[in-house]
C-alpha positions as CSV (number, residue, x, y, z in Angstrom):
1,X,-18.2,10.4,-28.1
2,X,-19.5,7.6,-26.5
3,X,-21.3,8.1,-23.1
4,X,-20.8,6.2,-20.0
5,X,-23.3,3.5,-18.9
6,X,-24.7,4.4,-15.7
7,X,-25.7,1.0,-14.5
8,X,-22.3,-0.8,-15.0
9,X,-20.6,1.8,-13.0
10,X,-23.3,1.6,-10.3
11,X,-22.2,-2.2,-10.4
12,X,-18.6,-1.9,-10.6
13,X,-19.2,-0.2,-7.4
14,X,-21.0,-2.3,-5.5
15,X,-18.6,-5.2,-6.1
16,X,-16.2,-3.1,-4.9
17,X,-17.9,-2.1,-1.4
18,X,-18.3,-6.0,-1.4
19,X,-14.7,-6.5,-1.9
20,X,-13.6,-3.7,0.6
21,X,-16.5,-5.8,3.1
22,X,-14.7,-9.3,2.6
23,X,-11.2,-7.6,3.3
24,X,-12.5,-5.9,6.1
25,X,-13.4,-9.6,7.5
26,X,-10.3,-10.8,7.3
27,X,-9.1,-8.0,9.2
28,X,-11.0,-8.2,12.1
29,X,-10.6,-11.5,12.4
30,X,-6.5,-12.5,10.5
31,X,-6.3,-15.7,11.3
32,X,-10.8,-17.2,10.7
33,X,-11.3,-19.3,8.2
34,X,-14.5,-18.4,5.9
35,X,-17.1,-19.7,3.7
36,X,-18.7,-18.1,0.9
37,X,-22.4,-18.6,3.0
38,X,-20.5,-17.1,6.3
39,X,-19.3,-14.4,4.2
40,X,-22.9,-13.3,2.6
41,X,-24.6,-13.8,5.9
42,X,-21.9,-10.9,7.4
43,X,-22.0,-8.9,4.5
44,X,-26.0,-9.2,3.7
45,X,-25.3,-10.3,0.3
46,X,-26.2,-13.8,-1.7
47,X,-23.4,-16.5,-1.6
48,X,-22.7,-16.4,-5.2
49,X,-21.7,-12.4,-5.0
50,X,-20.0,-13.6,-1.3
51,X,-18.0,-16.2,-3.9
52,X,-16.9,-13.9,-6.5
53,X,-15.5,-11.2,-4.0
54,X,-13.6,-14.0,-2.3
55,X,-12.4,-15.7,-5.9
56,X,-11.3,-12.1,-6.3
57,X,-9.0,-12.1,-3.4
58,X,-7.8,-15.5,-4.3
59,X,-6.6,-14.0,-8.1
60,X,-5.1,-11.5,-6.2
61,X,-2.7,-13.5,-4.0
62,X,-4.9,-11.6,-0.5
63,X,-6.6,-14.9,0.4
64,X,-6.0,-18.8,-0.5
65,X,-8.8,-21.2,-1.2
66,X,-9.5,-25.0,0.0
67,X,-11.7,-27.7,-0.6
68,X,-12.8,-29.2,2.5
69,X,-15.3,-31.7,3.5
70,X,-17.3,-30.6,-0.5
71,X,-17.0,-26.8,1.3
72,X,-15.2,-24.2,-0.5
73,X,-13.3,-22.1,2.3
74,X,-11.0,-19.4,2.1
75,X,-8.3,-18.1,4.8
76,X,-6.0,-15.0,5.1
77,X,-2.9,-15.7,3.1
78,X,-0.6,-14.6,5.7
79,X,-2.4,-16.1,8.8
80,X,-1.6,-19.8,6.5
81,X,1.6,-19.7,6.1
82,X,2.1,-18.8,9.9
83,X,-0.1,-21.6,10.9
84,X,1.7,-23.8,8.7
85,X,4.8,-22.6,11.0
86,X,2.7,-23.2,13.9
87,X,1.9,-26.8,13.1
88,X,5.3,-27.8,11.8
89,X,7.1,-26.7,15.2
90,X,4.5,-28.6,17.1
91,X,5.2,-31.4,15.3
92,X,9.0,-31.4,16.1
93,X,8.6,-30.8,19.5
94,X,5.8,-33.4,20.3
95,X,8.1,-35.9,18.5
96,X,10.7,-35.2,21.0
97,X,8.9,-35.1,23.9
98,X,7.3,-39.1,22.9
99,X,10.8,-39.8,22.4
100,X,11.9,-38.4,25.7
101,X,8.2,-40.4,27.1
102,X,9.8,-44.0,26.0
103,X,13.2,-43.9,27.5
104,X,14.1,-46.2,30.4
105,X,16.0,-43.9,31.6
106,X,12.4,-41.8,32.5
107,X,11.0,-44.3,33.5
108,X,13.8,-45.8,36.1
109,X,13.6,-41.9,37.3
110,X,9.8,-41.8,37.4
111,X,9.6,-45.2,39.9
112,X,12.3,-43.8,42.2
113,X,14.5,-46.5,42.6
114,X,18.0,-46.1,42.3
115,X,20.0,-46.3,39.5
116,X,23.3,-47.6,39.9
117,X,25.0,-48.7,36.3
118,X,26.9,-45.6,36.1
119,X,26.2,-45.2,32.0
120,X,22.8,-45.2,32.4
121,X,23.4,-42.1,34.7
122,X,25.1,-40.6,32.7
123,X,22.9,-41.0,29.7
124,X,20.2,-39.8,31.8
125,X,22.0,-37.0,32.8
126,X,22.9,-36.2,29.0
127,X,19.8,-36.3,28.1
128,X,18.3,-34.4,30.9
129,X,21.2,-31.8,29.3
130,X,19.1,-32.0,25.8
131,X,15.9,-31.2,27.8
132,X,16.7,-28.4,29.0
133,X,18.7,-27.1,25.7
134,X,15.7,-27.6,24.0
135,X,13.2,-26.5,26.1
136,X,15.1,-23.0,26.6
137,X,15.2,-23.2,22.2
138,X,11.1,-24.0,22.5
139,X,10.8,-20.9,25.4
140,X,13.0,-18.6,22.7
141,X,10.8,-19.9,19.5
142,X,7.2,-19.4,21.4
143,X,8.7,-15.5,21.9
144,X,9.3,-15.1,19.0
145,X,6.6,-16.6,17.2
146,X,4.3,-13.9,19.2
147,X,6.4,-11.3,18.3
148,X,5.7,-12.6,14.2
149,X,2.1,-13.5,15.1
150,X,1.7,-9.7,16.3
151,X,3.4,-8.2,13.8
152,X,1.6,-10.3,11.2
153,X,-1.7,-9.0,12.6
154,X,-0.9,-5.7,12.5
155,X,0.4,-5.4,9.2
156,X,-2.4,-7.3,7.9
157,X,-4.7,-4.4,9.1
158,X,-4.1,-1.8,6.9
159,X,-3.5,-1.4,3.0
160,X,-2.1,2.1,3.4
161,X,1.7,2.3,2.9
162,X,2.6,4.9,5.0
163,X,0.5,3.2,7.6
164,X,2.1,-0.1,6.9
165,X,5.7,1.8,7.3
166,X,4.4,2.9,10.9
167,X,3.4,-0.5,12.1
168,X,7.0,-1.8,11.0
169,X,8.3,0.7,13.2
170,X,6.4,0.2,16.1
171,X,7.7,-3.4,16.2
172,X,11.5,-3.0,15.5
173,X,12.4,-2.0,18.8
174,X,10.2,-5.6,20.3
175,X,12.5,-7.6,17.6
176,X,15.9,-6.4,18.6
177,X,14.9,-6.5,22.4
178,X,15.7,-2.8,22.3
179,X,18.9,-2.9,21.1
180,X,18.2,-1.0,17.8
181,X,18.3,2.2,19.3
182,X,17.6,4.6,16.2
183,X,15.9,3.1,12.7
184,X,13.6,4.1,10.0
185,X,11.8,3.4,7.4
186,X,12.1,4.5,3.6
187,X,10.0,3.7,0.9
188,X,10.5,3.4,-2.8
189,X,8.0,6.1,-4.3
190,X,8.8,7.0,-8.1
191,X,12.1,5.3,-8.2
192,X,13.4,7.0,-5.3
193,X,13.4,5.8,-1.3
194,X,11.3,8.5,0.5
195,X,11.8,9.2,4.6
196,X,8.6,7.7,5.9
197,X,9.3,7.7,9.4
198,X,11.8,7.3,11.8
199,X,13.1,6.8,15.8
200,X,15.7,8.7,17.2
201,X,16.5,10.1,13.7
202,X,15.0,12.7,11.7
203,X,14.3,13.0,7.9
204,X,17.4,15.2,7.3
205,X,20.0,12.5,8.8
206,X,17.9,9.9,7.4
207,X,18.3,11.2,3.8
208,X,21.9,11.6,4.8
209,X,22.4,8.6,5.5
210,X,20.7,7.1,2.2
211,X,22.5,9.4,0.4
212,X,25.6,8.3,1.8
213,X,25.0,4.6,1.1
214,X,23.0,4.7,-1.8
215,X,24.6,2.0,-4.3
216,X,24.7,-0.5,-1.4
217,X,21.1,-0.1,-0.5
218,X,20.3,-0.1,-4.0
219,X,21.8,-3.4,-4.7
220,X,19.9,-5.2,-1.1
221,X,16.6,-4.0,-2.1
222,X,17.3,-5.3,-5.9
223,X,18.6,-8.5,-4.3
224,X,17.0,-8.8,-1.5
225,X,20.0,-9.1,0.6
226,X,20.6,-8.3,4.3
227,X,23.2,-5.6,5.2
228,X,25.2,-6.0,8.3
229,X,28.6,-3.6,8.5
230,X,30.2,-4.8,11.8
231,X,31.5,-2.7,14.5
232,X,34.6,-0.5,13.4
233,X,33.6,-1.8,9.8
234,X,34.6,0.7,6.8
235,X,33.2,1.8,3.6
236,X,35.1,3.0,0.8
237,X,37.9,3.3,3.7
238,X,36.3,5.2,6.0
239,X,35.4,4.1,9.6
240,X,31.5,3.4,9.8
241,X,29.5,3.0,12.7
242,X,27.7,-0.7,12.9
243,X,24.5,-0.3,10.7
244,X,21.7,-2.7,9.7
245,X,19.5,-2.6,6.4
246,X,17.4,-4.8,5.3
247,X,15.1,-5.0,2.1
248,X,11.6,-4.6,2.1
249,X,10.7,-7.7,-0.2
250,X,8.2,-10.6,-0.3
251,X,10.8,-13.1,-1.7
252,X,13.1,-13.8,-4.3
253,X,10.5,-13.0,-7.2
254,X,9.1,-10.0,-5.1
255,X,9.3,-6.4,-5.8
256,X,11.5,-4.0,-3.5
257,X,9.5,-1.5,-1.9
258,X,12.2,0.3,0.4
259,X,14.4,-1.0,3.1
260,X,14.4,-0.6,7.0
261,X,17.9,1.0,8.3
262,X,18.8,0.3,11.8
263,X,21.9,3.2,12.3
264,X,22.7,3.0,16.1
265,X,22.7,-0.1,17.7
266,X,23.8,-0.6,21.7
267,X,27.4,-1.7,22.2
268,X,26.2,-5.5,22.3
269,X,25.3,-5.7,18.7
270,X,22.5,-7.6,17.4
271,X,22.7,-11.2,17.2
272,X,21.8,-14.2,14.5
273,X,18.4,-14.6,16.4
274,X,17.8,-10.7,16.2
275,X,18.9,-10.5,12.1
276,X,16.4,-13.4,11.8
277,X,13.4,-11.6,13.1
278,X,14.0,-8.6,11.5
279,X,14.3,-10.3,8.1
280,X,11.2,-12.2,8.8
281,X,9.5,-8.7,10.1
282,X,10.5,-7.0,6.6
283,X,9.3,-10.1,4.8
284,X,6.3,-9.6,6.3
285,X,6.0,-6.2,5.6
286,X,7.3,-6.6,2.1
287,X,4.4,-9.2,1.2
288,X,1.7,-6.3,3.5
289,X,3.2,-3.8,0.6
290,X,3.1,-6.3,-2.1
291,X,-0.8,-6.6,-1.3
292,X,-1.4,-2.8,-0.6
293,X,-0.3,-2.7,-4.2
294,X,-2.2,-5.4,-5.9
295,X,-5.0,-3.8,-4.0
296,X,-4.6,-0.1,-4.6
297,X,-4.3,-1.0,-8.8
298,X,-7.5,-3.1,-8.4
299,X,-9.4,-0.2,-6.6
300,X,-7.9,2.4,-9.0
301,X,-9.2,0.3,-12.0
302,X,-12.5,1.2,-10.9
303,X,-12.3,4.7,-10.2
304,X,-10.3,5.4,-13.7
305,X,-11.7,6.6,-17.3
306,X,-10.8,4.3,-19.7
307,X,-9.6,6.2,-22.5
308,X,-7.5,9.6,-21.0
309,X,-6.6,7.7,-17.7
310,X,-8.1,10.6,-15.2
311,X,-10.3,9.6,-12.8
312,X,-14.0,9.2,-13.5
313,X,-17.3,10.9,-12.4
314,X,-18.1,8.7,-9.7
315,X,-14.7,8.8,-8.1
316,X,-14.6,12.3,-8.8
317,X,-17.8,13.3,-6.5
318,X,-16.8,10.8,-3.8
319,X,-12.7,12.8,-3.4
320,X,-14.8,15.4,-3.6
321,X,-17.1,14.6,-0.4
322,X,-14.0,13.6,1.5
323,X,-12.2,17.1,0.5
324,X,-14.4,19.1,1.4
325,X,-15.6,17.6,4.8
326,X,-11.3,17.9,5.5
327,X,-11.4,21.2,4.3
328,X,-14.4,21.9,6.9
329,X,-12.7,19.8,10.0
330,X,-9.0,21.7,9.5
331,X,-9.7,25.6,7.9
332,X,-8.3,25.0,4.6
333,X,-9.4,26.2,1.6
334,X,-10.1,24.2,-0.8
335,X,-11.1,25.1,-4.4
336,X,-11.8,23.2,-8.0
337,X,-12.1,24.0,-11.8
338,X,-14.2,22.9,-14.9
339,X,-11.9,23.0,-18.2
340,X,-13.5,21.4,-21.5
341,X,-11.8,21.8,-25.1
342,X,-12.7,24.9,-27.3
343,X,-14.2,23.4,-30.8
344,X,-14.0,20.0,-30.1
345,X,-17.1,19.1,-31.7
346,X,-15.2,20.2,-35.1
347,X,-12.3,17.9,-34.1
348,X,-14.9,14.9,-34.4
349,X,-17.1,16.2,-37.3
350,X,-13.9,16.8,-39.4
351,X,-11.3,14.1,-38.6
352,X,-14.1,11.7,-36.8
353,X,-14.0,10.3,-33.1
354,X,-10.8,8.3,-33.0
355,X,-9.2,12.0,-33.6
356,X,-11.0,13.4,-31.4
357,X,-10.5,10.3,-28.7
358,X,-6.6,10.7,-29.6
359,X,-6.7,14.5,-28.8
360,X,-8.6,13.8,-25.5
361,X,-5.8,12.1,-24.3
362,X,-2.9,14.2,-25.1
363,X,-4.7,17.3,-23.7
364,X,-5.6,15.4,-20.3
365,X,-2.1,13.8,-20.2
366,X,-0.9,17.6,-20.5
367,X,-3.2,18.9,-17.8
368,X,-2.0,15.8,-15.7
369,X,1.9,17.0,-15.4
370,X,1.0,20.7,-15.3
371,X,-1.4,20.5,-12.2
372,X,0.8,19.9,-8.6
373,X,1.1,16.1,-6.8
374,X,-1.7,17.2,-4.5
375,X,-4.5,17.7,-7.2
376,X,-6.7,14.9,-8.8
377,X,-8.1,15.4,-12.5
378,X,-11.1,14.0,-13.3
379,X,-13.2,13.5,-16.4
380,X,-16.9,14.8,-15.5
381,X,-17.8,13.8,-19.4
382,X,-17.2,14.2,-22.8
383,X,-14.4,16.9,-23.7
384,X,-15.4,18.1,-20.0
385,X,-12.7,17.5,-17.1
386,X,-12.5,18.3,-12.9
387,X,-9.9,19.3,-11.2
388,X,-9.8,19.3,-7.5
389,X,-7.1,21.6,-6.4
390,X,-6.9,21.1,-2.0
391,X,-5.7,24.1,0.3
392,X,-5.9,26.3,-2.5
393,X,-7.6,29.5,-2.4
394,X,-9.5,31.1,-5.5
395,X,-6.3,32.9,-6.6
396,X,-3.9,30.6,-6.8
397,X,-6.9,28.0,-8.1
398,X,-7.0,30.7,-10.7
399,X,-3.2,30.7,-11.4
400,X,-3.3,26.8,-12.1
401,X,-6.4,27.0,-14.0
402,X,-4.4,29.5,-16.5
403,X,-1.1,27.2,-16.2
404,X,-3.4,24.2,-17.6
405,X,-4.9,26.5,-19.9
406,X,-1.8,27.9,-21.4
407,X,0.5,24.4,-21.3
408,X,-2.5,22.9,-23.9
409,X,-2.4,26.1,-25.9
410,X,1.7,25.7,-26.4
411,X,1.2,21.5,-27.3
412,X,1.6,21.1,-30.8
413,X,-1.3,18.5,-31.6
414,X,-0.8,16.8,-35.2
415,X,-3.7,14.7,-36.5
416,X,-2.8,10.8,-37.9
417,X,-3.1,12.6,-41.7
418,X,-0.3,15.5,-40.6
419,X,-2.4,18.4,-40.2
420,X,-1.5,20.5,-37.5
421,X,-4.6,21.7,-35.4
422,X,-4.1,24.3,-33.0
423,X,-5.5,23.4,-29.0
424,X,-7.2,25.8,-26.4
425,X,-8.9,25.2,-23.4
426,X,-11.4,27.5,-21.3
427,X,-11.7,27.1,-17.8
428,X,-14.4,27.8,-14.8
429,X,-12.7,28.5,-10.8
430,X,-15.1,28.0,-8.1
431,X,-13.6,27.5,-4.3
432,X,-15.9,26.3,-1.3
433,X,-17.4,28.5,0.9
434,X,-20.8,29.3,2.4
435,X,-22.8,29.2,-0.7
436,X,-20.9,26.4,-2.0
437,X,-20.9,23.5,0.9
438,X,-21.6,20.2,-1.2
439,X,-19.7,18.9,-4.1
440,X,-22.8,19.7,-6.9
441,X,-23.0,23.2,-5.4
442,X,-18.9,23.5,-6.0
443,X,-19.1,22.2,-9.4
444,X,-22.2,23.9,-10.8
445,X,-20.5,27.1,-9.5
446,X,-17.3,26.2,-11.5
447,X,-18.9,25.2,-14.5
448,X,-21.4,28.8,-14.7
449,X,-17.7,30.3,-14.7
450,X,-16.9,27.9,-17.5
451,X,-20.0,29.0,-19.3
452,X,-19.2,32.4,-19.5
453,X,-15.8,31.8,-20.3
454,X,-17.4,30.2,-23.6
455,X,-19.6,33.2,-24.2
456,X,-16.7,35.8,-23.8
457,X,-14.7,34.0,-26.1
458,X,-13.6,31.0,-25.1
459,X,-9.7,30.0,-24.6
460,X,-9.8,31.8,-21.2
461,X,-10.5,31.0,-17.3
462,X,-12.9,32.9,-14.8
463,X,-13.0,32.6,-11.6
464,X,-16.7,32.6,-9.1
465,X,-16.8,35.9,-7.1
């Protein structure tokens, strides 16, 4: 089997602390514009790596690049388009106030003589009318371009969904001036819309509710459409309560990622100016998502094996480090296992490595659906393979140690000739506790147990006393 090269992963990871560093700049400051030297001086890097972390962003639609003055500079992609909003208001406002500036009408009032041609009055008092029309529209735009510029901000501060979800919450109630009085947010998570979290409504009603109203929320997160059912409004002739959803989408071309559901809303409804933020606010949120996604693939490129699509060794020992000092701060057990294939070695010396590459990955992808959600399965190396198994203690680490074992002992592996070879694994069980505090200690303790699995006969899993 081929064996890993040690100094391409230690690079792959370095470019991605300096990719999490760039991001992390952008963050703290949303709406700074930076240059590749800016960015190496902050980071303690050279430019050139400061340039390819940024180009990186750029590919994946995080950051936008200009040329300006010879100077490549690069800005938040979210914090341009909302200064492009910025600038393009100002512009149709100073425009009206130079053409308010020019009128003899001002001036006539600005001298303070009087004005007696009764048109001119009027047309002053028209426009004085206008004025104040508009300058209640400007008060009404400024709010709510700081509610956007807020939200913006805070959604561009995380990449975590759930944590994205909670900042969407937290600003529903400022974009409906408290009128939505019980909403919450569901996300799509393996083609279904999960209960993320919620105000004045709990995850039961919530799922209700979804339930309930499933093919229309399905079709406005597939369109990307707004639902509005009015007061007294009726579905499938039944009186409804007034309701809200709206998709969770970047654009047309974007992907759906769940919806926000507004279902109470005070007696005086939400108006055209409310509907407007919101769908701006899930926009928003929806593009946050969009980049939390493009983001989370790009990390988990990194931390993946290649060939069975586990995780790898150096991801591995760093879930590891964070499992165990959670498992320290809260009480939890937590516990892991070693499995490798029984006789793989004759697998490659009789049928050759792409056989024995092509059995790798069936038996990983069958340890991969045996082992629970929580659990991450990892190749250490070779036929070798992790598992981490959190709030487990060593018995029921056992119990999914022999569930593994026993789902690759019932797969019916056929080689590319058509011989049928039969598959076994053996297992070592290992669970953190005073002689075990650091990830090495944990694994060597696992893999001793896998050991003398081997030597008792293999196709069997022990467990550390």
């Amino acid at each position: 089997m081929p064996r890993r090269n040690h100094a391409h992963a230690a690079r792959g990871e370095g470019a991605e602390r300096l990719i999490e560093g760039v991001v992390d700049l952008f963050v703290a400051s949303p709406m700074a514009t930076l240059d590749a030297a800016e960015a190496a001086r902050a980071l303690g890097v050279s430019p050139q790596a400061a340039a390819e972390a940024l180009d990186i962003l750029v590919r994946l639609g995080i950051a936008t690049a200009r040329l300006a003055r010879g100077t490549q500079t690069y800005q938040f992609r979210i914090a341009d388009e909302f200064l492009d909003i910025l600038e393009r208001l100002t512009r149709f406002y100073t425009d009206q106030l130079e053409t308010v500036a020019i009128l003899p009408e001002r001036a006539l009032l600005s001298s303070g003589e009087a004005v007696s041609d009764l048109p001119t009055v009027r047309a002053l008092r028209a426009r004085i009318a206008s004025l104040e029309t508009a300058n209640t529209l400007l008060q009404r735009k400024n709010l709510e371009l700081s509610f956007l510029y807020n939200a913006s901000t805070l959604l561009a501060s995380s990449i975590e969904p759930m944590t994205l979800a909670q900042a969407v919450l937290d600003a529903i109630g400022a974009a409906t001036n408290m009128k939505a009085r019980a909403y919450f947010v569901a996300l799509v998570d393996q083609e279904m819309l999960t209960f993320q979290g919620g105000m004045n409504i709990n995850k039961r009603s919530a799922e209700a509710f979804l339930t309930r109203h499933a093919a229309l929320i399905d079709a406005a997160i597939e369109k990307g459409s707004l639902i509005s059912i009015p007061r007294q409004g009726r579905i499938d002739r039944t009186p409804e309560p007034p309701f809200v959803v709206l998709p969770l989408r970047s654009g047309p071309d974007g992907r759906g990622h769940g919806c926000i559901a507004i279902t109470d809303i005070a007696q005086e409804g939400l108006s055209s100016d409310d509907l407007r933020v919101l769908m701006q606010l899930a926009e928003m949120a929806g593009r946050s998502l969009d980049n939390a996604e493009i983001f989370t693939q790009s990390v988990s490129i990194g931390a993946t094996d290649e060939l069975t699509g586990a995780h790898n060794r150096r991801y591995l020992f760093r879930r590891l480090a964070e499992e165990i000092t959670r498992s320290r701060q809260s009480g939890a057990p937590l516990s892991v296992f070693i499995f490798d294939i029984d006789h793989f070695k004759d697998v490659n010396d009789r049928f050759g490595h792409p056989e024995g590459d092509r059995m790798l990955k069936q038996v990983v992808a069958t340890a991969m659906r045996t082992v629970r959600d929580i659990d991450l399965v990892a190749r250490l190396g070779g036929e070798e393979f992790a598992v981490i198994l959190p709030a487990t203690n060593i018995a029921d680490a056992l119990a999914i140690a022999e569930r593994v074992r026993l789902a690759v002992l019932g797969m019916r592996y056929e080689t590319q000739t058509g011989i049928t070879l039969k598959t076994a694994v053996s297992a070592g069980v290992a669970t953190l506790d005073d002689a075990r505090q650091t990830p090495a200690q944990l694994l060597a303790a696992a893999d001793e147990c896998l050991l003398e699995a081997k030597r008792a006969g293999r196709n069997r899993s022990i467990a550390a006393g």
